[in-house]
MMTF fields as JSON, N, C-alpha, C and O atoms, coordinates in Angstrom:
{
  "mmtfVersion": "1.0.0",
  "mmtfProducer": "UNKNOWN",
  "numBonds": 407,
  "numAtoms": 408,
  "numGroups": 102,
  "numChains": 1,
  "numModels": 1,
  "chainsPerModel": [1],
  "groupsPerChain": [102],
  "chainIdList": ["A"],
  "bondAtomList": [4, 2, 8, 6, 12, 10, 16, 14, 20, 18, 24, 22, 28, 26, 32, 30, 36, 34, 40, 38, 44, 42, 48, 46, 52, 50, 56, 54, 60, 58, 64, 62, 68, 66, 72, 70, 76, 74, 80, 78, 84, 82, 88, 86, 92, 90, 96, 94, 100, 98, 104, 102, 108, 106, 112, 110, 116, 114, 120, 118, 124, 122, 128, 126, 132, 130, 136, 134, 140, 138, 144, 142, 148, 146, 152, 150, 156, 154, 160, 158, 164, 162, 168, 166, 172, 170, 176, 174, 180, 178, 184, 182, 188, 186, 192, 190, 196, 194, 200, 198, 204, 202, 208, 206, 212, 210, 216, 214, 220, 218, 224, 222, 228, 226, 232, 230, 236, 234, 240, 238, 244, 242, 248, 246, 252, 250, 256, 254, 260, 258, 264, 262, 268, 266, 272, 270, 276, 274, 280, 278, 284, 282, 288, 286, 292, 290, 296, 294, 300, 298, 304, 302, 308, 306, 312, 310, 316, 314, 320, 318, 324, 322, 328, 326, 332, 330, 336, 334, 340, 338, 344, 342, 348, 346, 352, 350, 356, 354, 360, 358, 364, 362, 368, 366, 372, 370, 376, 374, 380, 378, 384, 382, 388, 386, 392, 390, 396, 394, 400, 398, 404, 402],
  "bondOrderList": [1, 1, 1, 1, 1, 1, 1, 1, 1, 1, 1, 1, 1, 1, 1, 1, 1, 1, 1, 1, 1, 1, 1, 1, 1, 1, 1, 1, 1, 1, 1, 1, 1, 1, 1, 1, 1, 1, 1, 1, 1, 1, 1, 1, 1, 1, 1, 1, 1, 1, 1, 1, 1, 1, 1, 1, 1, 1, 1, 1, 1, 1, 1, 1, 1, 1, 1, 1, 1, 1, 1, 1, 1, 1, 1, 1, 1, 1, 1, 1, 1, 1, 1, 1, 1, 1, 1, 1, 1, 1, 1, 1, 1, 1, 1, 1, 1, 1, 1, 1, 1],
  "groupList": [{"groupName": "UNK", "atomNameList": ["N", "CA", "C", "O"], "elementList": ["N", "C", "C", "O"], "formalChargeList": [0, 0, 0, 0], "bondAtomList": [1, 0, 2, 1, 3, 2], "bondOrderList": [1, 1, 2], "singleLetterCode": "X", "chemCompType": "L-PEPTIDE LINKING"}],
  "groupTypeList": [0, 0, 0, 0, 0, 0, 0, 0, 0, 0, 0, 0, 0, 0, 0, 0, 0, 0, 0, 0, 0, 0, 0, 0, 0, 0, 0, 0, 0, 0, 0, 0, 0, 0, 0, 0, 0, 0, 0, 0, 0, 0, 0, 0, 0, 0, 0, 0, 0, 0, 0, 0, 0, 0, 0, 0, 0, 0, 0, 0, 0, 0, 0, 0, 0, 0, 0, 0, 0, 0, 0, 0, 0, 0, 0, 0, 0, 0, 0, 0, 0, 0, 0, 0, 0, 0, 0, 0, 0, 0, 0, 0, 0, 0, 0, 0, 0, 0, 0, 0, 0, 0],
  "groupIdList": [1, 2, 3, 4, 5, 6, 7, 8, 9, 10, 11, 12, 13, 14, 15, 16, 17, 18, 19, 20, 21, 22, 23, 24, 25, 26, 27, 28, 29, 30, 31, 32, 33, 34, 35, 36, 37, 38, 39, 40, 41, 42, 43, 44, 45, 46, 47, 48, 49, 50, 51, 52, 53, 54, 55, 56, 57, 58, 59, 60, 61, 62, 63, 64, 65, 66, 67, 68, 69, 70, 71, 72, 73, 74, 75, 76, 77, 78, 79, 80, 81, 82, 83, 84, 85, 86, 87, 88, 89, 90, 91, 92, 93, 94, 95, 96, 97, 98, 99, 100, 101, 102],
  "secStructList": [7, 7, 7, 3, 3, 3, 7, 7, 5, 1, 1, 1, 3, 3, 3, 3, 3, 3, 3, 3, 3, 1, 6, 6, 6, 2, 2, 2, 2, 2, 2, 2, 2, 2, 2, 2, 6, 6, 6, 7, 7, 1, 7, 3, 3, 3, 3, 7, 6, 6, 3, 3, 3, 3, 7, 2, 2, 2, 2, 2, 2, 2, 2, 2, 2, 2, 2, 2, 2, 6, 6, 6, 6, 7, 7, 7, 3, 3, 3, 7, 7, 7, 6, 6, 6, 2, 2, 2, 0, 0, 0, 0, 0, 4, 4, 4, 6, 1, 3, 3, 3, 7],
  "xCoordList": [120.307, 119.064, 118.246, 118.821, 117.02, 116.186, 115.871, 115.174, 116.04, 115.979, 114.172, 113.252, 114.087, 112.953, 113.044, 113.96, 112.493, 111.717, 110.73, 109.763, 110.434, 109.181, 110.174, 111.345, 108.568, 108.792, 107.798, 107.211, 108.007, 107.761, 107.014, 107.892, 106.233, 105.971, 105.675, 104.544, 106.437, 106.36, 106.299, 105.588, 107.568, 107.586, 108.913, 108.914, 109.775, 110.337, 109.913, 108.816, 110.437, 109.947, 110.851, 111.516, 111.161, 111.855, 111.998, 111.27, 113.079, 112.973, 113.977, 115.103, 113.492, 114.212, 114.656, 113.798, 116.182, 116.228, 116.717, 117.1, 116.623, 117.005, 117.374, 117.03, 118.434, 118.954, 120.066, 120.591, 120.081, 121.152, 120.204, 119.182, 120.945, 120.812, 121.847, 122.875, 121.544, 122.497, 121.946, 120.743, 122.499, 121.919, 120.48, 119.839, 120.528, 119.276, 117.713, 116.611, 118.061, 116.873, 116.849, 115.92, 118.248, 118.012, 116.72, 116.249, 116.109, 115.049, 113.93, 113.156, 113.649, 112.565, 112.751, 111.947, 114.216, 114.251, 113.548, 112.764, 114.402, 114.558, 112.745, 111.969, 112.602, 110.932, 110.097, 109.489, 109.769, 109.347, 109.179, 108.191, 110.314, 110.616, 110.225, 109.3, 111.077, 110.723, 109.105, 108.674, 108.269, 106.997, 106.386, 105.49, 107.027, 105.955, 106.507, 105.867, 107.846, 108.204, 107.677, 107.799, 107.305, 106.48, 105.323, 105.126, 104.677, 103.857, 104.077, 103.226, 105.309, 105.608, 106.896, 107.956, 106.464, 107.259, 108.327, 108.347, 108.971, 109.564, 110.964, 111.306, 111.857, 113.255, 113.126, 112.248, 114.455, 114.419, 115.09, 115.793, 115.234, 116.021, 116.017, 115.051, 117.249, 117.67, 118.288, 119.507, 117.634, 118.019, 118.775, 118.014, 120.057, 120.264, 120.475, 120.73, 120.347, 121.003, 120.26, 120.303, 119.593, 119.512, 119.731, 119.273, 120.387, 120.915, 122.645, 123.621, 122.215, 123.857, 124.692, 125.767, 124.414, 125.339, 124.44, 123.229, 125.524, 125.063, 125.957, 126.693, 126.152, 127.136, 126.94, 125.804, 127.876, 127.684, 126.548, 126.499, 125.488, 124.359, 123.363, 122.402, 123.455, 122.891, 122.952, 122.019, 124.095, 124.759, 124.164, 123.308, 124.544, 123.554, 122.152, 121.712, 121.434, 120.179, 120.172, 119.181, 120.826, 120.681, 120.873, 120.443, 121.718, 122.134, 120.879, 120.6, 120.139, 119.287, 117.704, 116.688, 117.762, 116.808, 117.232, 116.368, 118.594, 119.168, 118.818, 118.584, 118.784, 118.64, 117.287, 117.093, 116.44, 114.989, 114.74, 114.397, 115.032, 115.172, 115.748, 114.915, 116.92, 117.531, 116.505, 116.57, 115.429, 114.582, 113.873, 113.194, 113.683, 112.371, 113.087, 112.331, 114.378, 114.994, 114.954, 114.706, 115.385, 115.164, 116.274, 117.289, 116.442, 117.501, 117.902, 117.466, 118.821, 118.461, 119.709, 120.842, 119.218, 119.861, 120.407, 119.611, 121.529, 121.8, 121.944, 122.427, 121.845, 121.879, 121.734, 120.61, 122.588, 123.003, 123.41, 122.856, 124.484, 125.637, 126.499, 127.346, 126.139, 127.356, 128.794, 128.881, 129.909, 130.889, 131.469, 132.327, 131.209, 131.525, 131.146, 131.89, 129.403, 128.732, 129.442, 129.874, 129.273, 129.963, 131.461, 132.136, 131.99, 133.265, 133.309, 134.411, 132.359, 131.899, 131.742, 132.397, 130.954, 130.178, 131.566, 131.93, 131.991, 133.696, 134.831, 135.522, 134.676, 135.727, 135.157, 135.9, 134.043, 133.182, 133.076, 132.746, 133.595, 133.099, 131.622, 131.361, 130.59, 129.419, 129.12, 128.392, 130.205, 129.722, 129.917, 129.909, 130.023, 130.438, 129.285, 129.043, 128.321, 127.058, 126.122, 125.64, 125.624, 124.605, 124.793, 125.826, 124.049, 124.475, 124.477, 123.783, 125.579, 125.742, 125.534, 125.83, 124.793, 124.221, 124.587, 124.162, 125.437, 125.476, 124.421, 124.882],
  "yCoordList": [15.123, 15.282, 16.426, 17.471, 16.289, 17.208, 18.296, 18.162, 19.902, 20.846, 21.447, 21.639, 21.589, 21.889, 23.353, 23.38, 24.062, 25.061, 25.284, 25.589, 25.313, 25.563, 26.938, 27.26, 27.566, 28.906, 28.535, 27.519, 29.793, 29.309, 30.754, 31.195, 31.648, 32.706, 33.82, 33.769, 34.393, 34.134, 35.947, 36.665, 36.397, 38.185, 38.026, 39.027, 37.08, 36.91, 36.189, 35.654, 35.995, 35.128, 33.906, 33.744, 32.991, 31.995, 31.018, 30.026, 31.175, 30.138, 28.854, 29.015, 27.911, 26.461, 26.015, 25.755, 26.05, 25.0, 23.507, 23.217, 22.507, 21.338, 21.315, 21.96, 20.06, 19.426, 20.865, 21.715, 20.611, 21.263, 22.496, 22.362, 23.734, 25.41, 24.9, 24.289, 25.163, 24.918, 25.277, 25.54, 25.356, 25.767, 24.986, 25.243, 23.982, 23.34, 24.109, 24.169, 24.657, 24.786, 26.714, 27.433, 27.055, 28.598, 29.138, 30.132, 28.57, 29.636, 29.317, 30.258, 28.286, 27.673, 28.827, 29.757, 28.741, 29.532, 30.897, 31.309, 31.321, 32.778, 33.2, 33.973, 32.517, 32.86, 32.812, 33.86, 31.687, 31.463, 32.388, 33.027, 32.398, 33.245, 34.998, 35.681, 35.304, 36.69, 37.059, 38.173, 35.961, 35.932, 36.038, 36.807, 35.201, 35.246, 36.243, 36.735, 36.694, 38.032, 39.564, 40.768, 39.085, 40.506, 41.508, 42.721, 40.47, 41.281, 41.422, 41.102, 41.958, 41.025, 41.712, 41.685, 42.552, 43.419, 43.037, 43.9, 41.835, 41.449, 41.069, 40.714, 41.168, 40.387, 38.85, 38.126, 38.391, 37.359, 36.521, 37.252, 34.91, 34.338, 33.29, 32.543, 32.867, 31.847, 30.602, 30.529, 29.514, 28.272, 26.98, 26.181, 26.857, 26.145, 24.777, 23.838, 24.761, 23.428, 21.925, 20.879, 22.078, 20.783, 21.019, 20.179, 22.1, 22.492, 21.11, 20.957, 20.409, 19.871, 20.502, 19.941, 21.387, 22.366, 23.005, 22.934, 23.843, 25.132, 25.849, 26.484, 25.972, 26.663, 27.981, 28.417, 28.838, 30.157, 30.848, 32.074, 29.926, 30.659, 30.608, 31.367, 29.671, 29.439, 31.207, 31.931, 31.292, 32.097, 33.725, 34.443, 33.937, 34.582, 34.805, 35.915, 33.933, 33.931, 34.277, 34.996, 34.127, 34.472, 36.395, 37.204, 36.596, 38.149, 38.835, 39.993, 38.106, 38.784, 38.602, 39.142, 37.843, 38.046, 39.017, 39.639, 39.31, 40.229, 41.66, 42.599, 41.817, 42.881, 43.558, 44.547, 42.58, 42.511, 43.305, 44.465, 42.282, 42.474, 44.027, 44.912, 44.342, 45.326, 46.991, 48.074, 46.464, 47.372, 47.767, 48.723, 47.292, 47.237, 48.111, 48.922, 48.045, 48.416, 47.73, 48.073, 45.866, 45.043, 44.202, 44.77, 43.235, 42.568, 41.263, 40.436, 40.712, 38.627, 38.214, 38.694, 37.254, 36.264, 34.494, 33.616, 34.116, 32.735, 32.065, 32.899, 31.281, 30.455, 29.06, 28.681, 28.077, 26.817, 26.388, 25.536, 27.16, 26.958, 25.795, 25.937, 24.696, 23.199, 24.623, 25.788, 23.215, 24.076, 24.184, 25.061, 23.516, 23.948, 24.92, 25.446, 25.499, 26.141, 27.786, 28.882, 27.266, 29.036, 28.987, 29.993, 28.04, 28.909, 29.127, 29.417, 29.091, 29.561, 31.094, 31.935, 31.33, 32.451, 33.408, 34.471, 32.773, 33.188, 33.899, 34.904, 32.694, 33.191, 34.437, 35.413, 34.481, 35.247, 37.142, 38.323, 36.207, 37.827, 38.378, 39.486, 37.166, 37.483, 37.639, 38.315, 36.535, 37.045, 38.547, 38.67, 39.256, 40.458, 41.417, 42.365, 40.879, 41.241, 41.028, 41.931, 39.471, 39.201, 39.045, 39.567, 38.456, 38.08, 36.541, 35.784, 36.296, 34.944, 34.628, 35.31, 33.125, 32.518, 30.909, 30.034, 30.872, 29.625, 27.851, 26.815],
  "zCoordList": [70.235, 70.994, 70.402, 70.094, 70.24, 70.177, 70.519, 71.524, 70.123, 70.918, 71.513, 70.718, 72.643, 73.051, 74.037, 74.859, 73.991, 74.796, 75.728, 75.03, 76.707, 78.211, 78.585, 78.782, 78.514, 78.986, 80.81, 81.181, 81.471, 83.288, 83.5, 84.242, 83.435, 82.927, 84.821, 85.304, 85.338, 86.88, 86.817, 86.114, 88.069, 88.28, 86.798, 86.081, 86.441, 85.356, 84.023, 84.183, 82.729, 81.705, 81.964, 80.941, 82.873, 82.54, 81.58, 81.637, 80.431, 79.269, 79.774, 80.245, 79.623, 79.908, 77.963, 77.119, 77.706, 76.828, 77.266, 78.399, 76.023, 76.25, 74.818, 73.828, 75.124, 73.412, 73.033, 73.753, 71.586, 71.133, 70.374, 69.701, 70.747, 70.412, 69.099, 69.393, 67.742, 66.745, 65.54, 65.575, 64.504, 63.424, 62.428, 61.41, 63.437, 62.67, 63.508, 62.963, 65.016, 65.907, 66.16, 66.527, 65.788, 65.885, 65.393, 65.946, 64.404, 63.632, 64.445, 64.617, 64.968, 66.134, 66.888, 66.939, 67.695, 68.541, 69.097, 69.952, 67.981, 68.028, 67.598, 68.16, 66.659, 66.619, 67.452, 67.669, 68.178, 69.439, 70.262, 70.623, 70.54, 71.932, 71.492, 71.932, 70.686, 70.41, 70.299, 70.597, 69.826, 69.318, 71.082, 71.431, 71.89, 73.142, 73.882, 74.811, 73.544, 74.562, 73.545, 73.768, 72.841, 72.056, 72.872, 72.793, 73.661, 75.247, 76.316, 77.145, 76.707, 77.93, 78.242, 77.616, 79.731, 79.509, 81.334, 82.211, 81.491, 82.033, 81.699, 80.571, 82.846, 82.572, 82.357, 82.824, 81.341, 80.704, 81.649, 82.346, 82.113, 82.629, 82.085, 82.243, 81.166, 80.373, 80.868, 80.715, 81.485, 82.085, 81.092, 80.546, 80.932, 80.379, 80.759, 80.004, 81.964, 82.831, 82.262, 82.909, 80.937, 80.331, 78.583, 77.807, 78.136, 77.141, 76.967, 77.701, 75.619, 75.849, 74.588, 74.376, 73.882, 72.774, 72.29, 72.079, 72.114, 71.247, 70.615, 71.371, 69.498, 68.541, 68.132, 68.322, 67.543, 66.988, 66.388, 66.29, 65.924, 65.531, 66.399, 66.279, 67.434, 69.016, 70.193, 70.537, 70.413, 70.695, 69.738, 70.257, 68.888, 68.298, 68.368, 68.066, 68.71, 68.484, 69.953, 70.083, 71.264, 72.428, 72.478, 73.301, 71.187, 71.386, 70.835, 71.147, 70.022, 69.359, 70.081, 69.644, 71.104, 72.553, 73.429, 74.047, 73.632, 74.685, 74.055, 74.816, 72.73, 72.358, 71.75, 71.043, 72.345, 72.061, 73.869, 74.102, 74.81, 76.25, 76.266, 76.461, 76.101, 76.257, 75.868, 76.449, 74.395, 73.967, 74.712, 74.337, 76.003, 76.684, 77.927, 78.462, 78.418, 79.541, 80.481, 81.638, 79.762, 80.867, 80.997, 80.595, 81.344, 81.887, 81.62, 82.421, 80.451, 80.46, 81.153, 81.148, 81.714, 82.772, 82.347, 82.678, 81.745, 81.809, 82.948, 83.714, 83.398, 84.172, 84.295, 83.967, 84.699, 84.583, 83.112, 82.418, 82.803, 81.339, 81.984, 82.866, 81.408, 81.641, 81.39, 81.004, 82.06, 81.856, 80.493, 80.39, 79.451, 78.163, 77.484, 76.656, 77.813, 77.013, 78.171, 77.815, 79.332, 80.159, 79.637, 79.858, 79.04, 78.514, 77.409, 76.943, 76.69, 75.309, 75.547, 74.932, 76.352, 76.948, 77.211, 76.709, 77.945, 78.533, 77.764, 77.93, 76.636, 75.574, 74.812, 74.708, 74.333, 73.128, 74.208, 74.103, 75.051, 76.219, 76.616, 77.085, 76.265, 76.501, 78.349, 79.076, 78.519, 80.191, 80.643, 81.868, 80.208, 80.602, 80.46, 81.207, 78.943, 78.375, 79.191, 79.874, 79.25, 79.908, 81.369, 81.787, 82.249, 83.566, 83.446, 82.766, 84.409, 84.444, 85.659, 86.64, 85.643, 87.337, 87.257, 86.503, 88.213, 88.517, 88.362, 88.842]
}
């Protein structure tokens, strides 16, 4: 599936992915997003609940938003990780990093 992005722009930046976070869509990604959170001086909330994979350079590219977020003294939020991708999260020990939401 095709990976896509909708940002929701509210008192948070809500990013919605879909499709697969993977090494073919990371550079989309990460550009994107960093490019529209460059003004924007809100917490991040990362909706995955129509995300269906995402691999190690996926994952990465989420650390390297958190640490964009983090520059600012702000806060990113996953939320709705299928249960494969939250035990990704799980194993790697990122839940411990970011916040995780049901």
């Amino acid at each position: 599936m095709a990976f896509n992005i909708d940002y929701k722009e509210e008192e948070n930046l809500n990013v919605f992915l879909s499709g697969d976070l993977d090494i073919n869509s990371v550079e989309t990604f990460k550009d994107d997003i960093l490019e529209k959170y460059e003004n924007i001086d809100k917490d991040v909330i990362i909706d995955l609940k129509d995300l269906e994979y995402i691999d190690s350079t996926g994952i990465g590219a989420i650390m390297t938003v958190y640490n964009d977020v983090k520059k600012k003294d702000r806060s990113l939020t996953v939320k709705n990780a299928n249960r494969n991708i939250a035990k990704l999260f799980k194993i790697t020990e990122l839940d411990k990093i970011f916040n995780m939401e049901e």
